[in-house]
PAKOLPA-930443 format. One record per residue (C-alpha): residue number from 1; residue in three letters; x, y, z. Coordinates in steps of 0.02 Angstrom, whole numbers, plus 50000, padded with zeros to 5 digits. Example, Ala and Ser with C-alpha at 12.3 -4.5 7.8 and 13.67 -1.06 7.14 Angstrom:
<recs>
<nr->1&rest->ALA&xx->50615&yy->49775&zz->50390> $
<nr->2&rest->SER&xx->50684&yy->49947&zz->50357> $
</recs>
This chain:
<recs>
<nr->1&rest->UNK&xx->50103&yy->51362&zz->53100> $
<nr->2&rest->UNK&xx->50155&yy->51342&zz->52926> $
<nr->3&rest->UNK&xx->50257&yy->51182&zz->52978> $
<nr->4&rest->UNK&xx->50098&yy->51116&zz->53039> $
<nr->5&rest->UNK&xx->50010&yy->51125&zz->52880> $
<nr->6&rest->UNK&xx->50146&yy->51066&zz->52772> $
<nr->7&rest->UNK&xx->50154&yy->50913&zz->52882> $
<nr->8&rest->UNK&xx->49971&yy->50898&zz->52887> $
<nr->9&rest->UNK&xx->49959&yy->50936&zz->52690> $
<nr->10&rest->UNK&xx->50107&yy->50791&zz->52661> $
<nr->11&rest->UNK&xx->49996&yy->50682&zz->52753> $
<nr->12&rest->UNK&xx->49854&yy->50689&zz->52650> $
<nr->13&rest->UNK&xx->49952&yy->50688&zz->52517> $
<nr->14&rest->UNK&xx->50017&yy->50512&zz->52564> $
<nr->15&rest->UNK&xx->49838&yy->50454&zz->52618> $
<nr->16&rest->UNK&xx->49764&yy->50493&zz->52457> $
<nr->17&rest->UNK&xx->49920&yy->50419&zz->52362> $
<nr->18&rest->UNK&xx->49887&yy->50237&zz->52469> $
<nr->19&rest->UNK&xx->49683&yy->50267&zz->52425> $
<nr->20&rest->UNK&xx->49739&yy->50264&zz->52226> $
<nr->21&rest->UNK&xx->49872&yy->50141&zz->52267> $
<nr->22&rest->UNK&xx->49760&yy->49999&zz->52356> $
<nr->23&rest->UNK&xx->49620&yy->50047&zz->52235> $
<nr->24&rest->UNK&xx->49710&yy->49989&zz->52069> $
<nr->25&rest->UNK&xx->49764&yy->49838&zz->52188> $
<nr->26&rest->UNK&xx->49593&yy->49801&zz->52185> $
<nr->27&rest->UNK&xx->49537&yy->49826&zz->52016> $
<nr->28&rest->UNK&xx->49656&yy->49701&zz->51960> $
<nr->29&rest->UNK&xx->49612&yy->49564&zz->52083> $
<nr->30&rest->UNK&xx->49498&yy->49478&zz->51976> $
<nr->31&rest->UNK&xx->49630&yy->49483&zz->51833> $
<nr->32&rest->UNK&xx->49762&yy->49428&zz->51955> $
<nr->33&rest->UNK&xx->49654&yy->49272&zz->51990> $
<nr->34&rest->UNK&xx->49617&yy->49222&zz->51799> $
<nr->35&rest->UNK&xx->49802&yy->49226&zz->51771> $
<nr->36&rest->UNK&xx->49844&yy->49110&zz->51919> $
<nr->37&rest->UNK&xx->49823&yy->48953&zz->51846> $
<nr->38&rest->UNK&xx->49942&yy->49050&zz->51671> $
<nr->39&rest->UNK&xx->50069&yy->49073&zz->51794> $
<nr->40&rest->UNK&xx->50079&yy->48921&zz->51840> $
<nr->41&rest->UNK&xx->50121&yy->48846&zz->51671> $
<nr->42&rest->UNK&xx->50222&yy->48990&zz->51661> $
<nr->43&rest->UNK&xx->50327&yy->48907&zz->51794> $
<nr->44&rest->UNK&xx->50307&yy->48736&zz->51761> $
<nr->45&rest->UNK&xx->50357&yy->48750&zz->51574> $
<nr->46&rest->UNK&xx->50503&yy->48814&zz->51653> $
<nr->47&rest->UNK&xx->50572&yy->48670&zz->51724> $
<nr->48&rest->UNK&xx->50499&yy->48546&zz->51608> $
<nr->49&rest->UNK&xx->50620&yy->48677&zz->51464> $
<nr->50&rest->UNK&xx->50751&yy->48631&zz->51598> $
<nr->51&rest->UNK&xx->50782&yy->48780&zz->51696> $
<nr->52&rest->UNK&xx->50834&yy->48764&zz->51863> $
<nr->53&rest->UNK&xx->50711&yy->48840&zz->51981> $
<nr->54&rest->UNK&xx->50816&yy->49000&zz->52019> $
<nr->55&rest->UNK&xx->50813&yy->49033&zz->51824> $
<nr->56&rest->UNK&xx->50631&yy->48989&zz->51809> $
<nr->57&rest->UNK&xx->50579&yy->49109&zz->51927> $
<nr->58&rest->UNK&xx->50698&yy->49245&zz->51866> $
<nr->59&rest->UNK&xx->50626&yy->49222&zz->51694> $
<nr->60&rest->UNK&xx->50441&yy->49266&zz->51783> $
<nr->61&rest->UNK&xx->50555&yy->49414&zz->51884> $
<nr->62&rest->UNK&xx->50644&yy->49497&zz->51736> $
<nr->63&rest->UNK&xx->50534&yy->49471&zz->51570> $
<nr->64&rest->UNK&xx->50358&yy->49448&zz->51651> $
<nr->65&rest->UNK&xx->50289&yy->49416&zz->51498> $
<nr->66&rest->UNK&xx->50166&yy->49284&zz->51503> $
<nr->67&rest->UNK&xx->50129&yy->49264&zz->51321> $
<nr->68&rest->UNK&xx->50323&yy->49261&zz->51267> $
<nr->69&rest->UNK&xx->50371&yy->49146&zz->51429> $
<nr->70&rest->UNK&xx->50268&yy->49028&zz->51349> $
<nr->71&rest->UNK&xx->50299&yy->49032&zz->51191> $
<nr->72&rest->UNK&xx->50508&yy->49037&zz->51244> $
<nr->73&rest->UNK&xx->50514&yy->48883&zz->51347> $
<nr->74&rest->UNK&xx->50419&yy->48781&zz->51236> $
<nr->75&rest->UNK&xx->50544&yy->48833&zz->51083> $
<nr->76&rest->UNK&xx->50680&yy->48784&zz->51215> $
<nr->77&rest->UNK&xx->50622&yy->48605&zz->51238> $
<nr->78&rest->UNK&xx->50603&yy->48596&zz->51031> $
<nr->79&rest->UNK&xx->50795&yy->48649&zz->51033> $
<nr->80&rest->UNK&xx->50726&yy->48797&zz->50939> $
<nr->81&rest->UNK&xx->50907&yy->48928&zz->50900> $
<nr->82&rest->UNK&xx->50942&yy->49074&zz->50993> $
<nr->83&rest->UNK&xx->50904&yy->49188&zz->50853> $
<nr->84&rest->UNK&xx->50742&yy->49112&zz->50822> $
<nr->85&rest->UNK&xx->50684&yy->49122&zz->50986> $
<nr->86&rest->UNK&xx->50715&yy->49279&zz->50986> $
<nr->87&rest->UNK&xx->50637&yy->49339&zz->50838> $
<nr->88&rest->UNK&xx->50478&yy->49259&zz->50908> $
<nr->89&rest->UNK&xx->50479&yy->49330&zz->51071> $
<nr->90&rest->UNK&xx->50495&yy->49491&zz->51012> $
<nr->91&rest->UNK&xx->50344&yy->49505&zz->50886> $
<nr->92&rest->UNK&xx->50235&yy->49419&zz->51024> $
<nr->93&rest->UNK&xx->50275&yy->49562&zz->51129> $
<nr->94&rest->UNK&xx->50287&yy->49703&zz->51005> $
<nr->95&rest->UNK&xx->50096&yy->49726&zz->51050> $
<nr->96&rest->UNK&xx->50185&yy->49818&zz->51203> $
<nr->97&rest->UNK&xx->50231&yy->49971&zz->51086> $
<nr->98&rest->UNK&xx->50047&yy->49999&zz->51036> $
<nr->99&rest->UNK&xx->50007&yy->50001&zz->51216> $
<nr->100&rest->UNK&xx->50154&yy->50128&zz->51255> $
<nr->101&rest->UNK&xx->50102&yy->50246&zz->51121> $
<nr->102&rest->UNK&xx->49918&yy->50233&zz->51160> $
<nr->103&rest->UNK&xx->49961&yy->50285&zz->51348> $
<nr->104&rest->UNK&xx->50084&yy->50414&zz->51282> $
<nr->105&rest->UNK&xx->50002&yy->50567&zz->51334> $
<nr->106&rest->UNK&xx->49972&yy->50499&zz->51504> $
<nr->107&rest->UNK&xx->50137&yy->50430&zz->51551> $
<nr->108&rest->UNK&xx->50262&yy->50564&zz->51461> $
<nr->109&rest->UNK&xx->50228&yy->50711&zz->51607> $
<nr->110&rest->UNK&xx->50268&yy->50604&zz->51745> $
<nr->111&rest->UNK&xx->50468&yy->50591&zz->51809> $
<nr->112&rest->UNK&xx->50583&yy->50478&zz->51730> $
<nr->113&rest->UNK&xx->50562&yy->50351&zz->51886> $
<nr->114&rest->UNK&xx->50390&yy->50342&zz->51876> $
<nr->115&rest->UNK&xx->50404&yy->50321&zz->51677> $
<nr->116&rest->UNK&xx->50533&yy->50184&zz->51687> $
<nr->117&rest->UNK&xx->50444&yy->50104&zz->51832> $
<nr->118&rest->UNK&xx->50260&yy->50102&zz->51732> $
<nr->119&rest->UNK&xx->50341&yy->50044&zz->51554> $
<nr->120&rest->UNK&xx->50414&yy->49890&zz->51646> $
<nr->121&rest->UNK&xx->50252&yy->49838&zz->51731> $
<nr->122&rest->UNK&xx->50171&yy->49883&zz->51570> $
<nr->123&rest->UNK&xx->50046&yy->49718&zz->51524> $
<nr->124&rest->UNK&xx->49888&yy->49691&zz->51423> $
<nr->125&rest->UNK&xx->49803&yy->49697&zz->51613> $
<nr->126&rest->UNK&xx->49891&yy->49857&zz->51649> $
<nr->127&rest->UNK&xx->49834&yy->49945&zz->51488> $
<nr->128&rest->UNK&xx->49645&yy->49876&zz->51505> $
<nr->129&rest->UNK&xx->49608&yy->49930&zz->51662> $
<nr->130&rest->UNK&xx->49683&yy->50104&zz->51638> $
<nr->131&rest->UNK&xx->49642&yy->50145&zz->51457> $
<nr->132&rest->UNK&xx->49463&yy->50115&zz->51476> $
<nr->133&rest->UNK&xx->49463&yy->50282&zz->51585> $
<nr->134&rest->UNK&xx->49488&yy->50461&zz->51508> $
<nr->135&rest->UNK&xx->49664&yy->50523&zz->51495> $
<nr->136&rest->UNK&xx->49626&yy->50656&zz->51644> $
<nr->137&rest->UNK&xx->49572&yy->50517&zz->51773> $
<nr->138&rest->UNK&xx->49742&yy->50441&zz->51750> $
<nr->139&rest->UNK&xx->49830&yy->50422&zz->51929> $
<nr->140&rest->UNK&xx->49997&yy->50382&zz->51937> $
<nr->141&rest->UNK&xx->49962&yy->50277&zz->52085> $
<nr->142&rest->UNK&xx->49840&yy->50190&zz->52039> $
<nr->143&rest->UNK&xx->49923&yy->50122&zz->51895> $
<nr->144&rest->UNK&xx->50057&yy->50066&zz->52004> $
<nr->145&rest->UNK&xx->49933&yy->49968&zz->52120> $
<nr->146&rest->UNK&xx->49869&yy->49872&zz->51967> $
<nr->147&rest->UNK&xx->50056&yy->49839&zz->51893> $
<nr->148&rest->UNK&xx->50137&yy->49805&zz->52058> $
<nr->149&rest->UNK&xx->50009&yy->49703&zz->52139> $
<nr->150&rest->UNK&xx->49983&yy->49615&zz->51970> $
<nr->151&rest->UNK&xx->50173&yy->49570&zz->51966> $
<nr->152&rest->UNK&xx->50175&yy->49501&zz->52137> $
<nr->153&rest->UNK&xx->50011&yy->49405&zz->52093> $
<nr->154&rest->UNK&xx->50108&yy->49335&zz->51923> $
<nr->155&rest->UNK&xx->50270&yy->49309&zz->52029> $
<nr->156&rest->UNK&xx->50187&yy->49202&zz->52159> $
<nr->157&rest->UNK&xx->50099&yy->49103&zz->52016> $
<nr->158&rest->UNK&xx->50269&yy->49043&zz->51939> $
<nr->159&rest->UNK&xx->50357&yy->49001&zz->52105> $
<nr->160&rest->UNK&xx->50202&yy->48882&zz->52133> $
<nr->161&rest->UNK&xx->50211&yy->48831&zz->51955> $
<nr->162&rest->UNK&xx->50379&yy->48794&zz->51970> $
<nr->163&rest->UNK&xx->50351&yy->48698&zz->52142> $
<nr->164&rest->UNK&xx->50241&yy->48588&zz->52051> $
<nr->165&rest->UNK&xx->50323&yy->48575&zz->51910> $
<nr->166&rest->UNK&xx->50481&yy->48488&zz->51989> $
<nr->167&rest->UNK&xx->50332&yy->48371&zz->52101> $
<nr->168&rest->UNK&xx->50191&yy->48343&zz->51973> $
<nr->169&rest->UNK&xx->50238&yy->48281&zz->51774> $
<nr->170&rest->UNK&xx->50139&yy->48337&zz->51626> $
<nr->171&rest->UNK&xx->50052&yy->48461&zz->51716> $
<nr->172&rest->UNK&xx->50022&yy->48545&zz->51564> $
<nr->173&rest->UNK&xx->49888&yy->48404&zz->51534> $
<nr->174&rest->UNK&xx->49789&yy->48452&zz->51671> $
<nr->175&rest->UNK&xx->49707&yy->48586&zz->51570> $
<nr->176&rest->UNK&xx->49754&yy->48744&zz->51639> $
<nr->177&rest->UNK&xx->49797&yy->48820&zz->51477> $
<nr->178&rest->UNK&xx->49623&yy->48890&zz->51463> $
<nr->179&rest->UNK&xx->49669&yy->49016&zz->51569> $
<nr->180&rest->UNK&xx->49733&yy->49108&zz->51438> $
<nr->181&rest->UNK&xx->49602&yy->49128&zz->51321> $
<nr->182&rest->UNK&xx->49491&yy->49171&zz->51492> $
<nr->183&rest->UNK&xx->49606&yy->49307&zz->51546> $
<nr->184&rest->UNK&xx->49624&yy->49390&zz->51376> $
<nr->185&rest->UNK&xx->49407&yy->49386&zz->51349> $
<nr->186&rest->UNK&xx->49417&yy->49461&zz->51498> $
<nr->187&rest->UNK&xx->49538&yy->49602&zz->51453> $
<nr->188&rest->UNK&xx->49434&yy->49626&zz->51260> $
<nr->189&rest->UNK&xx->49271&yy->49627&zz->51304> $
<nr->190&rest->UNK&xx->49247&yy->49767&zz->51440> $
<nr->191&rest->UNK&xx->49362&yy->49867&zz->51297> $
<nr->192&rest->UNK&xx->49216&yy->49851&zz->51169> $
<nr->193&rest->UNK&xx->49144&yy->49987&zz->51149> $
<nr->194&rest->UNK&xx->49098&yy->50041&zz->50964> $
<nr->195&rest->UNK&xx->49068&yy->49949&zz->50782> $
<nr->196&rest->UNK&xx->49246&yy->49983&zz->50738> $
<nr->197&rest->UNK&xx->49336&yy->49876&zz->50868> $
<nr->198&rest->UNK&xx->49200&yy->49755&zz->50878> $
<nr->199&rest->UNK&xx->49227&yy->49716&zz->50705> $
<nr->200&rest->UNK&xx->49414&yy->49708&zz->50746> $
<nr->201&rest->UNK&xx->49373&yy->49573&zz->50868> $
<nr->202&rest->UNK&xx->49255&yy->49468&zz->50785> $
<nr->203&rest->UNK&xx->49405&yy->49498&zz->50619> $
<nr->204&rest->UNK&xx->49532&yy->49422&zz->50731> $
<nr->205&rest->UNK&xx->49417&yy->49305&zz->50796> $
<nr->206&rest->UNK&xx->49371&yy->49204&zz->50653> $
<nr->207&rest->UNK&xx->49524&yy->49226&zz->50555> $
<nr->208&rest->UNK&xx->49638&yy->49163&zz->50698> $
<nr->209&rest->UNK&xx->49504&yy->49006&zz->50737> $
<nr->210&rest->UNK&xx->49509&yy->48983&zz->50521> $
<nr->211&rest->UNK&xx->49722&yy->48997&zz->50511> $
<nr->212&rest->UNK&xx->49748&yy->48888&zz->50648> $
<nr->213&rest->UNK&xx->49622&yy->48750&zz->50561> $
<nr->214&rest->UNK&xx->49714&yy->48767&zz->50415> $
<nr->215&rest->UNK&xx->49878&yy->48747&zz->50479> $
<nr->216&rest->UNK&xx->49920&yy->48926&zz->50414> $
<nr->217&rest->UNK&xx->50096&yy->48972&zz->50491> $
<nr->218&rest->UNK&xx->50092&yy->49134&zz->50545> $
<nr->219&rest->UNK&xx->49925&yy->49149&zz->50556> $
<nr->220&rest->UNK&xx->49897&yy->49215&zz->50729> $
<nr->221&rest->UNK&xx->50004&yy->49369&zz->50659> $
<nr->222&rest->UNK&xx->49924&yy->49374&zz->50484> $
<nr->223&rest->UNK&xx->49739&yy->49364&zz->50580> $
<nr->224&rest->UNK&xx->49820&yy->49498&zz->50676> $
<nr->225&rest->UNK&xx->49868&yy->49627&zz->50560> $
<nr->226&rest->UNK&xx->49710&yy->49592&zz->50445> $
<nr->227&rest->UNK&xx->49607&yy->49639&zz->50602> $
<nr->228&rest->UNK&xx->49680&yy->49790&zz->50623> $
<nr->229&rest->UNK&xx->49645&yy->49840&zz->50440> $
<nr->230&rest->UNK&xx->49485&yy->49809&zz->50449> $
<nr->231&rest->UNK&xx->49457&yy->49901&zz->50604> $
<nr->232&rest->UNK&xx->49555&yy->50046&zz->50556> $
<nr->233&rest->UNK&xx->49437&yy->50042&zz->50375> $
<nr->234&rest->UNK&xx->49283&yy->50037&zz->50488> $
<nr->235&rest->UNK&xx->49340&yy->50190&zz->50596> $
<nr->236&rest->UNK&xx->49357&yy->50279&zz->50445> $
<nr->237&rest->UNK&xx->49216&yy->50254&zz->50367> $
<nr->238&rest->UNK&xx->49129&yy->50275&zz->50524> $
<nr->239&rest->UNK&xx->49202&yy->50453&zz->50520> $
<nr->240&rest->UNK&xx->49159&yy->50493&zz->50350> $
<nr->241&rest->UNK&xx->48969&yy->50454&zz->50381> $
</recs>
């Protein structure tokens, strides 16, 4: 008998793991599909930076980074040094840390597997869909249906990418870049929630939309950390009301 219900209890316990699983699958298909058309530059830039397509699609494998993929092959086809690629990579991504620490307290109970396994699929899609919810609705597997399924999704992007890439020039002309600023509106504006990050937003914003005018370099960083001050002034003053 108690065989029984340890085989009926493990089944439930696997058909309520696949419910989670397929439901964070689903909550990042519409992310999946504004990021399509970023993957694909992803993959083209690729072999336009000349990567051979085994490279190119390791590089969408192994960093799965869209931001720094970008911003990586187009330093390699300006001959940009090792060190400074590099460098740049690694403050374009450093945004990452924030997101670890700010999903601490969800992801330090769980097994080392599961940690190391969540930190890698870790992106700004992962942390928006899960952060919005409270710390106790966190499910394990339902972050890994959004990361997995959103890796896949970015994988399958680049390999077409890098299909076209090799067939059709320039396609970086074709305007697809767009994507990006759609995907990451997408991500910031469900997330808005109080004065305090709204005026972090409209801070970044402006001062991003004012650097880049002005030729400012650095200034998507500088507009960056300015934000931040300002929102982090607002929240306390909002406090101290």
């Amino acid at each position: 008998m108690s065989s029984q219900i340890e085989i009926e209890s493990s089944r439930n316990d696997k058909a309520h793991s696949w419910h989670h699983f397929r439901r964070g699958a689903l909550d990042a298909s519409p992310l999946c599909l504004a990021v399509m058309p970023w993957g694909l530059l992803a993959g083209s830039f690729a072999i336009e930076a000349g990567l051979d397509p085994f490279q190119a699609q390791a590089m969408s494998a192994i960093v799965f980074a869209g931001a720094a993929q970008l911003a990586a092959t187009g330093m390699m086809k300006a001959d940009a040094s090792l060190w400074i690629l590099m460098m740049t990579t690694a403050i374009i991504t450093s945004r990452h840390l924030l997101y670890s620490l700010s999903m601490r307290d969800r992801i330090s109970p769980l097994p080392a597997k599961w940690r190391f396994g969540l930190g890698f699929l870790l992106t700004d899609e992962l942390f928006a869909v899960t952060a919005g919810k409270p710390p106790e609705d966190f499910n394990r597997w339902y972050a890994l249906g959004v990361g997995l399924w959103f890796y896949i999704c970015w994988n399958v992007a680049s390999f077409v990418g890098i299909v076209a890439g090799e067939l059709i020039p320039n396609l970086e002309n074709v305007g697809l870049e767009f994507a990006i600023a759609a995907t990451f509106i997408a991500i910031v504006v469900p997330m808005v929630k109080n004065i305090p990050t709204l005026a972090t937003v409209i801070t970044a914003l402006v001062l991003s939309v004012a650097f880049e005018s002005l030729h400012v370099d650095g200034g998507m960083m500088i507009a960056s950390v300015l934000a931040m001050v300002v929102g982090f002034f607002c929240h306390e003053w909002r406090d101290a009301l």
